[in-house]
C-alpha positions, 0 to 999 in steps of 0.5 A, spaced: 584 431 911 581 435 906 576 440 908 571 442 904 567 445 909 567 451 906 566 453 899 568 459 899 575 461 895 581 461 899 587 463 895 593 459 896 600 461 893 599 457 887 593 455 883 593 449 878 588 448 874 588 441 871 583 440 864 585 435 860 583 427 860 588 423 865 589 418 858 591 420 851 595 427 854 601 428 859 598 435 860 594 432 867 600 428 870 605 434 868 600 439 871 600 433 877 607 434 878 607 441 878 603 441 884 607 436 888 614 439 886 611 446 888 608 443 894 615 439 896 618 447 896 613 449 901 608 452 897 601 453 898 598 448 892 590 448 890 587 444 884 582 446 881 579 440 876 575 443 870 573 439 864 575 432 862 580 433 868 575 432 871 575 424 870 581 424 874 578 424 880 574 418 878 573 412 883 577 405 880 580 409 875 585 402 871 591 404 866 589 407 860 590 404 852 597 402 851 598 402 858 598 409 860 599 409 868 593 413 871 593 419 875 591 415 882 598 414 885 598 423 884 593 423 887 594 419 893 600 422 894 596 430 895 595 430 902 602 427 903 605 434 900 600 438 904 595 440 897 589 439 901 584 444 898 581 442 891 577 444 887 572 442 881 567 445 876 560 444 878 558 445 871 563 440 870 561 434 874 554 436 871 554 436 864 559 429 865 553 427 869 557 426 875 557 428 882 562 429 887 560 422 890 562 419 885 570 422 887 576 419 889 577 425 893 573 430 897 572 437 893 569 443 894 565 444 886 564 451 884 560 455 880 563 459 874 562 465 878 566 462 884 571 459 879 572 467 877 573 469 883 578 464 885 582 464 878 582 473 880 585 471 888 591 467 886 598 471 885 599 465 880 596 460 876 598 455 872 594 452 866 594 445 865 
């Protein structure tokens, strides 16, 4: 079960940080993979969703245009791989007028401040 009990910062052995739009790129669903292969090796994976990546994590989400398969298979797939500490931009969820509620899953939303601290915390991180 993801624990989003405590907001504070937590580093774990890889930060991903997904802020692209699940339809229209492939940098989400590679960023995805990323995540779920790193956590396959054993390593501690945490996400953090910034921006359009934001809409990922929407509740109800179908294919995208032309049939692009969307993200929530991924997504489902998280707590499989042990990639239960996710986070989101506070100011993200605010400025697409969204709440955490509004989530598939449960996320700890951070403000910019926290978000600093957490992107300094990591020994490595990878932008999507």
């Amino acid at each position: 079960m993801i624990d989003v009990s405590d907001s504070r910062p937590v580093p774990q052995d890889l930060l991903v940080v997904l802020r692209h739009p699940p339809h229209g790129t492939h940098w989400l669903r590679e960023g995805l993979d990323v995540a779920l292969v790193a956590a396959a090796f054993g390593q501690r994976v945490g996400l953090l969703f910034q921006g359009d990546g934001i809409y990922a994590l929407l509740k109800g989400q179908q294919a995208g245009p032309l049939g692009q398969k969307g993200t929530h298979p991924q997504l489902a797939m998280l707590e499989m791989y042990d990639i239960d500490t996710l986070w989101v931009s506070a100011r993200g969820l605010n400025e697409r007028g969204l709440s955490a509620d509004d989530l598939m899953l449960p996320v700890v939303p951070l403000e910019a401040s926290a978000m600093v601290e957490l992107l300094q915390r990591h020994p490595h991180t990878l932008i999507f």
